[in-house]
C-alpha positions, 0 to 999 in steps of 0.5 A: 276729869275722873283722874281728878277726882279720884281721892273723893270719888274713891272715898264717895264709892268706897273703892280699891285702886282695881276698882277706880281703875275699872270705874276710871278707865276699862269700863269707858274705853271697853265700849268706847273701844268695842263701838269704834268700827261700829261706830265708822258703818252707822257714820257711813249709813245714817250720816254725820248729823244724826250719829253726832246727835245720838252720841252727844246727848247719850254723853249728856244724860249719862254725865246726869246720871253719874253726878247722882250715882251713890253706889259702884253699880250704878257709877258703872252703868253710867259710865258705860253710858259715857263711853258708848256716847263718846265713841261717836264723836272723834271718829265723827270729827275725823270723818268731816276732816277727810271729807270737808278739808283738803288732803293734802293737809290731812295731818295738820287738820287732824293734829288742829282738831287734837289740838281743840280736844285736848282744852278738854283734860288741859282743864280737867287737870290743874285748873279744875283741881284748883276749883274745886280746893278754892271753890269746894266744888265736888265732882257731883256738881262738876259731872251735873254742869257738863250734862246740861252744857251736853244738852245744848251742844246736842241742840247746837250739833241739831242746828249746825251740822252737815251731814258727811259728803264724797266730792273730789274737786269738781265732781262727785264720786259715785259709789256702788253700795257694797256689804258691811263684809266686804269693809270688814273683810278688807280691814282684817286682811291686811296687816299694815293698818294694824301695826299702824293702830298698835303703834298709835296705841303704844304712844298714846297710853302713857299720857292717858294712863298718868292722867286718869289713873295713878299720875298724882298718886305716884308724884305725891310720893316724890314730895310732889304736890297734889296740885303741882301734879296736876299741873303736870299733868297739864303740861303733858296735854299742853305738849300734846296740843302744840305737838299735834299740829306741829307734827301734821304740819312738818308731816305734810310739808315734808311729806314724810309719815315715817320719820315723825313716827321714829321721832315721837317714839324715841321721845316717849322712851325718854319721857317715861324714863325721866317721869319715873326716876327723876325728882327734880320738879323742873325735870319732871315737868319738861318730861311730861311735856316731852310726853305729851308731845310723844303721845301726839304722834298718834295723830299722825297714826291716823293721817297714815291709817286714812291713806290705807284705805279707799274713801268708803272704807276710812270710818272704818279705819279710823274705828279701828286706830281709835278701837285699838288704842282705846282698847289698849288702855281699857287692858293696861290700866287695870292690870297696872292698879292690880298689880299696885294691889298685889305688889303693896299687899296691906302696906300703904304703896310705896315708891318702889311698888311704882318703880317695879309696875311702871316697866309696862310703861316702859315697855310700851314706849320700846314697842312704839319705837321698834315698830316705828323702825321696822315695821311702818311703811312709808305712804308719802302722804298718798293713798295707797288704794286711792286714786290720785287726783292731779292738779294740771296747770294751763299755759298761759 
């Protein structure tokens, strides 16, 4: 939603693109990053319920508090509020899919619950920037109703919300308490989880950086609309939504990782490549679907990451794969708008400046596909640390 609003709140806070880019996108996704492994322990040692009811109204005061901020400090403050709220609440998702729902399924009820997440930007694009051009609604007003909508989720998550369990069929899992060193000392030993966290990082940036940062901007250049742009970006998150479950399920049902991996890569080479030199508005609309349903091979990085590790360890591993890819976007997205700054020095920015900053792009769809080539191994859809559990049929 930020991306948005970056028009009014660059004029509101008076800010360079450096600066929006900081606001927008470092400065949430360094706590959001940096909280993500963190965030797996507490899940691990409080429980679901309490963890998901710091996070959530730490999000609603903090989205109160940015709706009357008037100056840059106090905007970052909050929203360094935000990010460290927010880092509870996928992780928190996806530990109660591991342990709620059954494995065999993993992917397709983490690319469902992707699926429910991306209702989020699908509305904060295209549809919110008509509402606030046919309604005048500011982002004040916006950012203050999703505070007071955060305060009753917080009272709902009270209300509902079990706490995280280890049962296996019939029986419960006894697990001996061990030392936060020793999960740590498993989680950076090996290397497979990493490759897996970067590749999901590299699919997944692309879509977060257009939505957040300069994917309007770099359309109006091509005689684009603001709010055909935005819908644009719509579209990319509705190829994420369709994407994520589509790719659990033909993961699941065919019990491949690998191959869904190749494939959401090959797709975000090629997405990139027509959003940056194509023009025709048809064209760059099926691009950014073919983009969002790129960046929704992530989920199938954490359907893979959860088969690394054993049951005690899978927050952590989530918190990795998501600190990895959030921490990617908190590097990239600032060095992209300094470079915006540096490449148009005090000319307004032109499309070529785009063209030239955008290789990082570029360069992050080739690594995700090389990675996807040689680099992944292949699970099967079973854990590789685990025990497996076999369902034995009696003879009638």
């Amino acid at each position: 939603m930020i991306g948005t609003y970056q028009p009014p709140l660059m004029q509101d806070l008076n800010l360079s693109s450096f600066q929006f880019s900081l606001l927008s996108t470092t400065i949430f996704f360094t706590i959001y990053g940096a909280m993500q492994i963190p965030v797996g322990l507490i899940i691990d040692h409080l429980g679901l319920k309490k963890s998901l009811i710091i996070g959530a109204m730490c999000c609603a005061l903090s989205a109160i508090g940015f709706a009357y901020s008037y100056s840059y400090p106090v905007a970052i403050f909050f929203r360094l509020a935000m990010g460290f709220g927010a880092s509870f609440g996928f992780i928190g998702l996806l530990v109660s899919v591991h342990e709620w729902m059954p494995h065999r399924h993993s992917a397709l009820f983490i690319g469902l619950s992707q699926f429910i997440g991306t209702l989020g930007p699908m509305l904060a694009a295209g549809p919110l920037e008509t509402l606030s051009h046919s309604a005048n609604v500011s982002w004040r007003t916006i950012f203050l109703c999703l505070g007071i909508f955060g305060v009753g989720l917080t009272l709902l998550i009270a209300l509902t919300v079990e706490n995280n369990r280890r049962k296996a069929g019939k029986y419960t899992i006894l697990q001996k308490p061990e030392k936060v060193s020793k999960s740590l000392q498993r989680l950076f030993s090996r290397t497979q989880p990493w490759v897996i966290a970067i590749l999901s990082a590299c699919l997944y940036f692309s879509i977060e950086y257009l939505s957040e940062n300069e994917g309007r901007a770099f359309l109006s250049l091509k005689q684009i609309s603001l709010q055909t742009a935005s819908y644009m970006i719509t579209i990319a998150w509705l190829g994420y939504a369709i994407g994520c479950p589509l790719l659990g399920y033909l993961s699941d049902r065919f019990e491949r990782r690998k191959p869904l991996l190749v494939l959401s890569a090959v797709l975000a080479v090629a997405a990139i490549l027509m959003i940056i030199y194509l023009t025709d508005k048809v064209q760059l609309q099926l691009a950014f679907f073919l983009l969002g349903v790129s960046a929704s091979g992530q989920s199938i990085g954490f359907a893979a990451m959860a088969e690394q590790f054993k049951a005690q360890d899978v927050a952590v591993g989530f918190g990795l794969n998501n600190g990895v890819i959030t921490t990617l976007s908190a590097v990239n997205a600032p060095l992209i708008g300094l470079l915006l700054d540096l490449s148009r020095g005090e000319q307004p920015i032109a499309l070529y400046d785009y063209f030239f900053v955008f290789n990082i792009l570029i360069f992050m769809a080739v690594a995700a596909l090389i990675l996807a080539l040689f680099f992944i191994k292949e699970t099967f859809c079973k854990s590789s640390t685990g025990l497996t559990i076999l369902n034995v049929k009696k003879n009638s």
